[in-house]
C-alpha positions in Angstrom: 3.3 46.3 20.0 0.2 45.0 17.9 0.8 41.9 16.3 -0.7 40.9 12.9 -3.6 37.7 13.2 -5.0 36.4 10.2 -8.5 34.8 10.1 -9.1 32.7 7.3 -13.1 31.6 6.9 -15.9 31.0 5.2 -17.3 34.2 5.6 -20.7 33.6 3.9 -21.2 30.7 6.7 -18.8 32.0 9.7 -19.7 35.6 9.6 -21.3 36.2 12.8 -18.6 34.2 14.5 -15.7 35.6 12.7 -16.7 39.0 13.3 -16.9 37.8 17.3 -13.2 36.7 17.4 -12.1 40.5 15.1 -13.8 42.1 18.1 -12.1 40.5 20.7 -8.7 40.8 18.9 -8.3 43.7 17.4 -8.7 45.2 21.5 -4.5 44.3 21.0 -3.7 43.5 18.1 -4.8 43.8 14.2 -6.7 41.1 12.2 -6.3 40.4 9.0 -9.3 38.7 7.2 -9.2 36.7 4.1 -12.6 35.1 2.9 -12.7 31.8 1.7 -16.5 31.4 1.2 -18.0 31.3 -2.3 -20.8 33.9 -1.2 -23.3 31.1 -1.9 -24.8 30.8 1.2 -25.2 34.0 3.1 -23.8 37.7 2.5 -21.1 39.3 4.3 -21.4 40.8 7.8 -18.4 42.6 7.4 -16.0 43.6 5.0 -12.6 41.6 5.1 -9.3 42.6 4.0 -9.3 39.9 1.1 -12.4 39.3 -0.8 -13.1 35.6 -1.6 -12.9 36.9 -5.2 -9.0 38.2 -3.9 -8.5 34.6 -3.1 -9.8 32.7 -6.2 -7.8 34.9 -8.2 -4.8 34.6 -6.1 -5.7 30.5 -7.3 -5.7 31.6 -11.2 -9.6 30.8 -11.1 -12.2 33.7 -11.0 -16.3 33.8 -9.4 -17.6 32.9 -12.9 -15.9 29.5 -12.9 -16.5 29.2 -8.9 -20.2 29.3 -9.8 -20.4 27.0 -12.8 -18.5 24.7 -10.1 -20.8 25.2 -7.3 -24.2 24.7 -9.8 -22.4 21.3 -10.8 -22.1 20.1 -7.4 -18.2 20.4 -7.5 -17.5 21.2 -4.4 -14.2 19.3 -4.2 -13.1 21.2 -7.0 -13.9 24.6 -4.9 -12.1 23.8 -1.9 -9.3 22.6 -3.9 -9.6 26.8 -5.4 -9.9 28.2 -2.2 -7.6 26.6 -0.5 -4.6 27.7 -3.2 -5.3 30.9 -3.3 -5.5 31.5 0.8 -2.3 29.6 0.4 -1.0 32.2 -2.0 -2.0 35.0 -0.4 -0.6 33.8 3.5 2.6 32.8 1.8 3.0 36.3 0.8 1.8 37.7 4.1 4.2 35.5 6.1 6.8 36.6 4.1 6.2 40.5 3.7 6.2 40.3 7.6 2.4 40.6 8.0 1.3 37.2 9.7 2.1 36.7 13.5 -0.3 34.2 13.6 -3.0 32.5 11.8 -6.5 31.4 13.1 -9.6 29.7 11.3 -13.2 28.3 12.1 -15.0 25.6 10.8 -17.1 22.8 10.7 -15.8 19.3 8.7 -15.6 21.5 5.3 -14.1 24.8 7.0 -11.7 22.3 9.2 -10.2 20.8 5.8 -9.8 24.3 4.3 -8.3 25.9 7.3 -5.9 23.1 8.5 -5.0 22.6 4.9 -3.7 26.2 4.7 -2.6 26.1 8.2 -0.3 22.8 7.0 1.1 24.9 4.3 2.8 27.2 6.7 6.0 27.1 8.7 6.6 25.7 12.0 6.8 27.8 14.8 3.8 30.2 13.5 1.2 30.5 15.9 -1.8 28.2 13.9 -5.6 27.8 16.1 -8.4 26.1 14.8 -11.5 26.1 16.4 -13.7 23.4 15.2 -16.5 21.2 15.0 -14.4 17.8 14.4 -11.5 18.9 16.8 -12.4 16.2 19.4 -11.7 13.0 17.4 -8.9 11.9 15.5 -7.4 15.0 14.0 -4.0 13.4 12.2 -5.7 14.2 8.5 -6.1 18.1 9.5 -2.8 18.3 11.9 -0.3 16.5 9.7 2.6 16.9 11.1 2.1 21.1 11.6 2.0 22.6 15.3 -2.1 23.3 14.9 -4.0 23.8 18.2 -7.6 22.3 17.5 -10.3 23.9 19.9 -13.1 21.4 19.9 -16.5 23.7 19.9 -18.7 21.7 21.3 -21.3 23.2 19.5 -22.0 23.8 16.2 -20.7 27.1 15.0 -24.0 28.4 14.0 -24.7 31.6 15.5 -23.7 33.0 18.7 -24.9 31.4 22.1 -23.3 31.1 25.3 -21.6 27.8 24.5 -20.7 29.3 21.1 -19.4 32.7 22.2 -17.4 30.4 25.1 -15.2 28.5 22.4 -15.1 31.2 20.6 -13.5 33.7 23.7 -10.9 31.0 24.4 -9.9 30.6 20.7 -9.2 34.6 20.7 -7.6 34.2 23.8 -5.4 31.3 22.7 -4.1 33.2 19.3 -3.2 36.4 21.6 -1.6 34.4 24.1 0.7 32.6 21.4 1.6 35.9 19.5 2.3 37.8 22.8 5.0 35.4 24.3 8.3 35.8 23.2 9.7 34.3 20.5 12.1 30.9 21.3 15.9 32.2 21.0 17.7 30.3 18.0 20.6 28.5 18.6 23.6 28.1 16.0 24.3 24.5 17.4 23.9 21.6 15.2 20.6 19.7 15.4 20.4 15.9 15.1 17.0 14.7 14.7 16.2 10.6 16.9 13.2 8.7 16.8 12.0 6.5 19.4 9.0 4.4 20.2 7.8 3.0 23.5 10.6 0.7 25.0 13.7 2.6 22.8 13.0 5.7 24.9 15.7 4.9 27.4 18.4 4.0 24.6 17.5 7.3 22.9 17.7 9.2 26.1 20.7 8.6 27.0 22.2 9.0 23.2 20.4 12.3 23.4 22.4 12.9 26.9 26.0 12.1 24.9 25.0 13.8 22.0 24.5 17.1 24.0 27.2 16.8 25.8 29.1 17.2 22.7 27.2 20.6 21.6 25.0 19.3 19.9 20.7 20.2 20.1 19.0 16.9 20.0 14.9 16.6 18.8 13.3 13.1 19.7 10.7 12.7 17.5 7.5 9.5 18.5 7.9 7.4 16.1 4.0 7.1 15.5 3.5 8.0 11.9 3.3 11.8 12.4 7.1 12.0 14.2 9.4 10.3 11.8 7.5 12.3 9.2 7.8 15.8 11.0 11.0 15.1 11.3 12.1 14.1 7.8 10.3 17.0 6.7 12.8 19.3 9.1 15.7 17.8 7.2 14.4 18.8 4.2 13.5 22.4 5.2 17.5 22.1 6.8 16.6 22.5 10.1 18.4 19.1 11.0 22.1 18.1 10.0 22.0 14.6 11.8 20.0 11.4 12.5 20.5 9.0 14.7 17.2 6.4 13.2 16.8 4.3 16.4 12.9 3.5 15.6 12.7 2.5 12.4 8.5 0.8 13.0 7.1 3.0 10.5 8.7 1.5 7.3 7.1 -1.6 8.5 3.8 -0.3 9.3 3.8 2.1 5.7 4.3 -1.7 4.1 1.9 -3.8 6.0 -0.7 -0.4 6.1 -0.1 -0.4 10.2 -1.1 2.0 12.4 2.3 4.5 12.2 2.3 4.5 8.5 4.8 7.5 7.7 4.2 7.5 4.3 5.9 6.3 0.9 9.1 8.8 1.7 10.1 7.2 5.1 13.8 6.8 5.2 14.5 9.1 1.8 14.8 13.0 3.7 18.8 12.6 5.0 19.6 10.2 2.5 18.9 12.8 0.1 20.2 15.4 1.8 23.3 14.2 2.4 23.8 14.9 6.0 25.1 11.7 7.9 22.7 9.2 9.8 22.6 6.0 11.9 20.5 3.7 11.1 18.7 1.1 13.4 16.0 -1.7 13.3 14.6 -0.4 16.8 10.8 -1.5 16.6 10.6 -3.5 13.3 10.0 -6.4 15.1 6.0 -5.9 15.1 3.3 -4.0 13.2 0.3 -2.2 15.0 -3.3 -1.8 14.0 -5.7 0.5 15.7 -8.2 -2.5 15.6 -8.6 -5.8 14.8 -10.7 -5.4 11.6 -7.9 -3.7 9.8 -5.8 -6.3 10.3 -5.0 -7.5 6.5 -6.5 -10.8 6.0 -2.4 -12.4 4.8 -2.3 -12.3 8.9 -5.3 -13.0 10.1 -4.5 -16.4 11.7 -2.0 -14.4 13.5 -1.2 -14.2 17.6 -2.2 -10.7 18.5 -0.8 -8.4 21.2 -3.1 -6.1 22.7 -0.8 -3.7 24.3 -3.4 -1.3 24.7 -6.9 -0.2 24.0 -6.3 0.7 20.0 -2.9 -1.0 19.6 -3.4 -4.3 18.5 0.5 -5.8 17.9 1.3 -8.9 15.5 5.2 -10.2 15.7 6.7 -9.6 12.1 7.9 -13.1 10.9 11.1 -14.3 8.8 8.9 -13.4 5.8 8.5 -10.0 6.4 11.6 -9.6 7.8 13.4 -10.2 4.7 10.8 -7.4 2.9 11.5 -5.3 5.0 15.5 -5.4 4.8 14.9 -5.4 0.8 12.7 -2.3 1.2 15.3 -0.1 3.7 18.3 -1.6 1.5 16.9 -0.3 -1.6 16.2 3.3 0.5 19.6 3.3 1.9 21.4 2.6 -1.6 19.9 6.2 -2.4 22.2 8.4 0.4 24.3 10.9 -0.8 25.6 11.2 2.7 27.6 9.1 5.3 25.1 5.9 6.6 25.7 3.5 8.9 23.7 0.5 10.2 23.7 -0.7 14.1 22.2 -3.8 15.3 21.3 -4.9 18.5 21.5 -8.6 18.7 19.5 -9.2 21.9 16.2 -7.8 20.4 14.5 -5.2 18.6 11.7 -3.8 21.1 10.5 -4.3 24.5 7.5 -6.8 23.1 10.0 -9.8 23.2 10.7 -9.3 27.1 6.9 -9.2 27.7 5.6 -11.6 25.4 7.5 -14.7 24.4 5.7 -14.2 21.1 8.0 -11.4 20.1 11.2 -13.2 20.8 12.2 -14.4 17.3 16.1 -14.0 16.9 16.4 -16.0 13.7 13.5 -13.2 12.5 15.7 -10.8 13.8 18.9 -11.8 11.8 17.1 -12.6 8.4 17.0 -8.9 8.6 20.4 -8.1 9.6 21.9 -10.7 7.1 19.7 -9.7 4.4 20.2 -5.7 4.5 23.9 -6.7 5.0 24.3 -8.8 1.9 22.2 -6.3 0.0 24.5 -2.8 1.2 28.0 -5.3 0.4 30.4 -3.5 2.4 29.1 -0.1 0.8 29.0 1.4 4.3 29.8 1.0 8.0 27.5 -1.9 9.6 28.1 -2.6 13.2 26.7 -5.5 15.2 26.5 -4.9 19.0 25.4 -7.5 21.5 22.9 -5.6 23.9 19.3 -5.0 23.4 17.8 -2.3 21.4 15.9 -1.4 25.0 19.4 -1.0 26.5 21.0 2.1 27.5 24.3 1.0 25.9 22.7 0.8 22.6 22.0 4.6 22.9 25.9 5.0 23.9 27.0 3.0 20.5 24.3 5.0 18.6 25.5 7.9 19.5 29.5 7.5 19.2 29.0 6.4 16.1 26.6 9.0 15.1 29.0 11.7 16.6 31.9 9.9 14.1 30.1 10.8 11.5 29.4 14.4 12.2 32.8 15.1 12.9 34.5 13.7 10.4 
C-alpha cells in the first residue's frame, strides 16, 4: 500500500533537488509537496501540491506582505510566516490521515524551517532532514523530536554525484521508515525515569521492579534534551508516573550548565497530577561544555574534566541551599502525590572518583533545606545507601509503585 510523504522546501532554492527525492519516491509511495520558498530567488521546477502562497495564507499573511518583508531585509519575519503556515497545513495533513511521514532539505536557513515544523509534530512520525549543518551540534533543530539529520556533505546546490548520493539515501531513509510496521501499543501504564552517568544502575534495576509489576518503564538521559522529552510526554499523557532519580538539569538550567532543560524542569507531573518520586541524583555538580563558559562567580573553582567537553565543578553549600529553594518552590505546585528520597551516602558517582565531590554537609544543606521548606506536606524518606546503589533503585521504585497503586 502507498504511503503518503510530505516534502516541505524551499522550492525556489531546492527545486532541482526536491524534484530528485519526488522521483525516487513516488516509484512506491506518493509525495506530497508543500513550498515554503518566497519565489524570490529562482522559479519553480515543478508544480507542488501547496503553493508557497497556500502556506502564507495558511499563516494569515499573503505574497504582498511576504514581499514588502523580503525588500526590507526581514527575513526573520518570513521564516517566522512560513514556518506557521507549513505548520498549519501538516497539522491538518497529519490529522486528515494524509502524512506518513515528513521529509525536508536545507541549508542553515532551510534546516531551521524544516526542523522547526518537523518539531511541531508528533512523536513516532517518520521526520528526515537532509542538511547542510546536520554534522555539528544539532540540539537547536532536534529539540527533543525523533528527527534523523542526514549530513550532505555538500552543499545542496544542484545535482552532482556527491549531491544526488545524500540525496538517494535520504529517499531511501523516509521509505524505509514509512514501510516498517508500526510499534504495537500497549495499554500498560508508563512511568517515565531519568538517569545520568553513575545513576544508571540504580534506575535499572527500579526499571527491573517496576516492570515486574506491569508496568512500561522509559529511561530518559538526563542531558538537557531527556528530562525535557520526557516532561513533554506527561504533558501530551503518554506518561502516568515518575520516578525523578536525576534531577542535574535544574542545577545546570540555574547555573546555565551544559543540561539546561529549560525554565519548566520539574513543573510537567506536578501539574498533571500523576504521582512522582523525587530525587537529588546528580545535583551534586554542574557541567560546562568548556571552560570559557564557565560563569566568572566560579571561576576560582576545582574543575573535573570527566571528558573531552564535560568540564564538572562540585556544587557547594551555597548553591545547595538555591537549589533546594528552587525544587521546593516547584514541588509546592503538584496537584498530585510527591515524595522526596535521599540517599545519604552521595549524590553521583563524582564523589567516589574525585574526593572533590565528596561534600556530605553540601549534601544535607539540601536535604534539610527542601525538608524544612515542604513541612511535612508530603512523604520524605531518608535512606542510607548511595544514589549509585542498586538499592536506591529498589526504594525508588517501592515507593514509587505505592504511589501508583494507591
Amino acid at each position: 500500500m502507498k504511503k503518503k510523504i510530505v516534502l516541505i522546501a524551499t522550492l525556489d532554492t531546492k527545486g532541482k533537488e526536491s524534484l530528485y527525492l519526488k522521483n525516487i519516491i513516488e516509484k512506491e509511495h506518493q509525495l506530497i509537496s508543500v513550498d515554503m520558498g518566497t519565489g524570490a530567488r529562482g522559479s519553480l521546477v515543478y508544480p507542488p501540491e501547496f503553493t508557497n502562497e497556500d502556506v502564507v495564507t495558511a499563516a494569515g499573511s499573503n505574497m504582498d506582505e511576504i514581499r514588502s518583508l523580503g525588500d526590507t531585509g526581514q527575513e526573520n519575519k518570513i521564516m517566522d510566516i512560513m514556518t506557521e503556515g507549513t505548520t498549519t497545513i501538516c497539522h491538518e495533513l497529519y490529522g486528515s490521515g494524509r502524512m506518513d511521514g515528513i521529509i525536508s532539505v536545507g541549508g542553515t536557513m532551510g534546516t531551521n524551517l524544516g526542523a522547526k515544523v518537523m518539531r511541531a509534530l508528533p512523536f513516532g512520525l517518520p521526520k528526515v532532514m537532509l542538511s547542510t549543518v546536520a554534522s555539528g551540534d544539532v540540539r537547536q533543530y532536534v529539540g527533543t523530536k525523533d528527527i534523523v539529520m542526514i549530513p550532505s556533505i555538500a552543499d545542496i546546490a544542484g545535482l552532482n554525484r556527491i549531491t544526488e548520493t545524500t540525496l538517494t539515501y535520504t529517499a531511501g531513509a523516509i521509505m524505509g521508515m514509512v514501510g516498517v510496521d508500526k510499534v504495537k501499543s500497549s495499554d500498560r501504564p508508563v512511568i517515565g525515569i531519568t538517569t545520568l552517568g553513575g545513576t544508571t544502575n540504580c534506575a535499572l534495576e527500579a526499571k527491573k521492579l517496576l516492570e515486574e509489576k506491569n508496568f512500561e518503564v522509559v529511561i530518559f538521559h538526563a542531558n538537557g534534551m531527556g528530562g525535557k522529552a520526557m516532561e513533554e510526554m506527561i504533558e501530551e499523557g503518554i506518561i502516568q508516573g515518575v520516578l525523578d532519580i536525576s534531577t542535574n538539569e535544574i542545577v545546570d538550567h540555574m547555573y546555565q550548565g551544559w543540561s539546561d532543560a529549560g525554565p519548566t524542569r520539574l513543573l510537567a507531573a506536578g501539574k498533571k497530577g500523576i504521582p512522582q518520586v523525587i530525587a537529588p541524583g546528580n545535583i551534586d555538580h554542574i557541567i560546562y561544555s568548556s571552560l570559557d563558559k564557565i560563569p566568572a562567580q566560579f571561576k576560582d573553582q576545582y574543575v573535573h574534566i570527566h571528558a573531552p567537553g564535560i568540564n564538572v565543578l562540585r556544587t557547594k553549600e551555597k548553591e545547595m541551599v538555591e537549589v533546594a529553594e528552587f525544587m521546593a518552590d516547584r514541588i509546592k505546585q503538584a496537584k498530585g502525590k510527591t515524595a522526596i528520597i535521599f540517599p545519604t551516602k552521595g549524590l553521583s558517582i563524582l564523589d567516589q572518583v574525585d574526593k572533590e565531590f565528596d561534600d556530605i554537609e553540601a549534601n544535607f544543606a539540601w536535604f534539610n533545606t527542601i525538608k524544612g521548606l515542604l513541612n511535612g506536606g508530603m512523604a520524605i524518606r531518608e535512606i542510607d545507601v548511595h544514589v549509585t546503589e542498586t538499592a536506591f533503585g529498589v526504594a525508588a521504585a517501592d515507593m514509587l509503585y505505592e504511589m501508583m497503586q494507591n
